[in-house]
Structure formats: C-alpha cells, structure tokens
N, C-alpha and C positions, 0 to 999 in steps of 0.2 A: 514448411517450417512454422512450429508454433512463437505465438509472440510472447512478448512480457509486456506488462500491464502495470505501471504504475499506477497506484490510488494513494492521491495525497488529500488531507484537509491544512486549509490554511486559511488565516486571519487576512485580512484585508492588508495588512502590513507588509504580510509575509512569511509571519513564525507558522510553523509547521510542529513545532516541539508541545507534545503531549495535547492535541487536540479533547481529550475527554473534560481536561481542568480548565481551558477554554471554554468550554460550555457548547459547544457544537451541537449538540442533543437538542439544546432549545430552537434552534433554527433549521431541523431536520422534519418535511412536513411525510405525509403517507407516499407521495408520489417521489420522493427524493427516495425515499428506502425501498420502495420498490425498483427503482432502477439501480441502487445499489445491489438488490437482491439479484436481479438480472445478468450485471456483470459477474458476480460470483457463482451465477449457476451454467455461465458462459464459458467457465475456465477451469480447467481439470488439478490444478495444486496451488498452493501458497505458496511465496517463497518471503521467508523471513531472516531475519538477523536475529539475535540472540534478546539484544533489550527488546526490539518487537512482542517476539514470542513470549519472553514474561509479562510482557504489557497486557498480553490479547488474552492469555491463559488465566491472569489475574480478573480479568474482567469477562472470560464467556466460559472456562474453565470452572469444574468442581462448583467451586464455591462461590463461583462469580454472579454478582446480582445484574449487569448488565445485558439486557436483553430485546435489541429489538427484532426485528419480524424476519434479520437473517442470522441470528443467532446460530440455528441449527445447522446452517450449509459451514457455515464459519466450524462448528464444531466437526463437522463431519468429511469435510474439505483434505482431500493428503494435504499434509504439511511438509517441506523441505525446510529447515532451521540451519543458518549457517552461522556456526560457529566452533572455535576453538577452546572454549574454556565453561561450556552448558554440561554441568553434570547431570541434572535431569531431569527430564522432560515427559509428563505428562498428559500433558492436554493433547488428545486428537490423534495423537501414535503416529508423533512426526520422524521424521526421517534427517536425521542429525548429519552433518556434511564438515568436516573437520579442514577440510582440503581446499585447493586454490578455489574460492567461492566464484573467479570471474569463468576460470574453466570449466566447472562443472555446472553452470549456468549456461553457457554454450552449449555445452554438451546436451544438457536439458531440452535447449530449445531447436534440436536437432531430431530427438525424437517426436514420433507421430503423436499425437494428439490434439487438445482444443490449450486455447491458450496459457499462462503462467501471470500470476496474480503478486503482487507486490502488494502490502497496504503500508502508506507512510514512507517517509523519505529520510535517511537517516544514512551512519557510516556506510552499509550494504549498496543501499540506491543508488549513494553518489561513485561506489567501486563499476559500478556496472552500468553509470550514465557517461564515466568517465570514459570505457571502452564501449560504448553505444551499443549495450546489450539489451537495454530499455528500447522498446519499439513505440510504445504510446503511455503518456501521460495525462492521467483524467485527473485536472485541478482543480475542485469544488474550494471556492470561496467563500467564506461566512462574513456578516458585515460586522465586521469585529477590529478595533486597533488595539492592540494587547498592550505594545510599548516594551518588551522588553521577552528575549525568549531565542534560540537561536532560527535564523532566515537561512536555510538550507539551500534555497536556489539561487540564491545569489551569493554568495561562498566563491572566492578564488577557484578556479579549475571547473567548474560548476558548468561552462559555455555549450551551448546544445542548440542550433537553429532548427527550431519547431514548426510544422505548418497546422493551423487549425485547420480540428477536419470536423468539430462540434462544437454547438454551444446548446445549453440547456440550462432554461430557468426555470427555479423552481418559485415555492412563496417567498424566500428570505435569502437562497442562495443560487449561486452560478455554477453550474459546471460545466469547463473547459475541456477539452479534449483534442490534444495535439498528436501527432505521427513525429517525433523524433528524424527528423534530416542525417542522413550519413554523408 
C-alpha cells in the first residue's frame, strides 16, 4: 500500500499559512532543497486542494517566477486537485476529483505504486488526518515567530499520536519526520 506524505513549513510558532510571505526561502540552504528534491522524486502524484493548487500554479506555473532546483518535478509531477468548485486548471494536467476527497484518497492509496505527496497543511490535510489517511508527516521548522496567522496543528480535532522516525538539520532549519500512530 502506498503512503501519504505530508510536507508542511511552519514557523517556530506554528502558522503554517502561506509559507512563501513568511520568507521561508531565506532560510532554505542547497542541502535542504536537495532533500526536498528527493522526497518528490520518491513519490509518484501530488495531492492538493483547490487553494494549494492555485498557490503552487501561481508560483511554478506559466508565469510563475518562483523557481528552485525542484521546480521541474513540481511541474511535471501527476497532479490530483481536490475540489468541488476549481473551474480550471492548468498547471501540470492535473487530475480534478469532485468527489468524497477522504474516499478517493483511500482509494488512491490502495493502488500500486511509490508514495502520494501532500504539500502544506490546510482544509484537505486536516479531512484526511482526521481519518488517518496521512501516514507520515515531514515538519520543517523555520526559526521564525510570525505572531499572527492561522496554527493548523493545533486546531480542535487536529489530535494525531506521532512517533519520530527523523530529525534532520539543516543551516537554519529542522525537519521533523513522524509516522502518524493509528
């Protein structure tokens, strides 16, 4: 059975909301993108939510100026975008999902393949942390106190007994890597 792969950024805080205006970039060194690049060329789809998907399309997409050294798997990566209200979607010749998103996640991870790739933690996340369809969560921390932004993991219903199965430091950040307990 393939897994699902949460990839979150978050502030020393907490907030998790819109990591690019955070400034995450400045505290991202060569060897941190390289292992970013790793995980993504370790896993055969994305799976998004609708605000993701314009996030990531606005930013690696057409016209998008952001570009680091996994820009192209990002581009090139199947996409699953789950939503009910996405009229249309260019970036990457994603695969639009109208339907119960916790079902056909399931479903998903039922067929053969290498694993299913989350980026960010947002209404999607938490539908499929809430029925523990999330198998591992990689936390990279930035040493950053924002003060104000919404704290995703700590959200009512949010509860997940985690066991660390990595830690990895880089020049300015941490990433964390749990196996999600059922």
């Amino acid at each position: 059975m393939r897994k699902v792969i949460e990839y979150v950024l978050a502030s020393a805080d907490g907030v998790t909301e819109d990591p690019v205006a955070m400034g995450v970039g400045n505290y991202q060194d060569e060897a941190y993108l390289r292992d970013g690049l790793g995980l993504l060329e370790s896993c055969d789809a994305l799976l998004l939510g609708r605000s993701s998907y314009e996030a990531f399309a606005n930013l690696y997409g057409g016209g998008g100026t952001h570009k680091p050294m996994w820009a192209d798997r990002l581009n090139e990566i199947p996409k699953y975008v789950f939503s009910s209200t996405l009229d249309k979607a260019d970036w990457g010749d994603p695969t639009i999902i109208r339907g119960d998103a916790v079902a056909e996640v399931a479903q998903l991870k039922q067929q053969d393949g290498r694993n299913l790739l989350i980026l960010g933690h947002g209404r999607f996340g938490e539908a499929l942390l809430r029925e523990r369809l999330i198998d591992v969560i990689d936390l990279t921390i930035y040493p950053l106190l924002v003060g104000k932004g919404q704290q995703h993991y700590f959200r009512a219903g949010q509860d997940a007994a985690l066991k660390l199965a990595a830690v990895k430091a880089f020049s300015q950040v941490v990433k964390l890597t749990y196996e999600v307990q059922r």
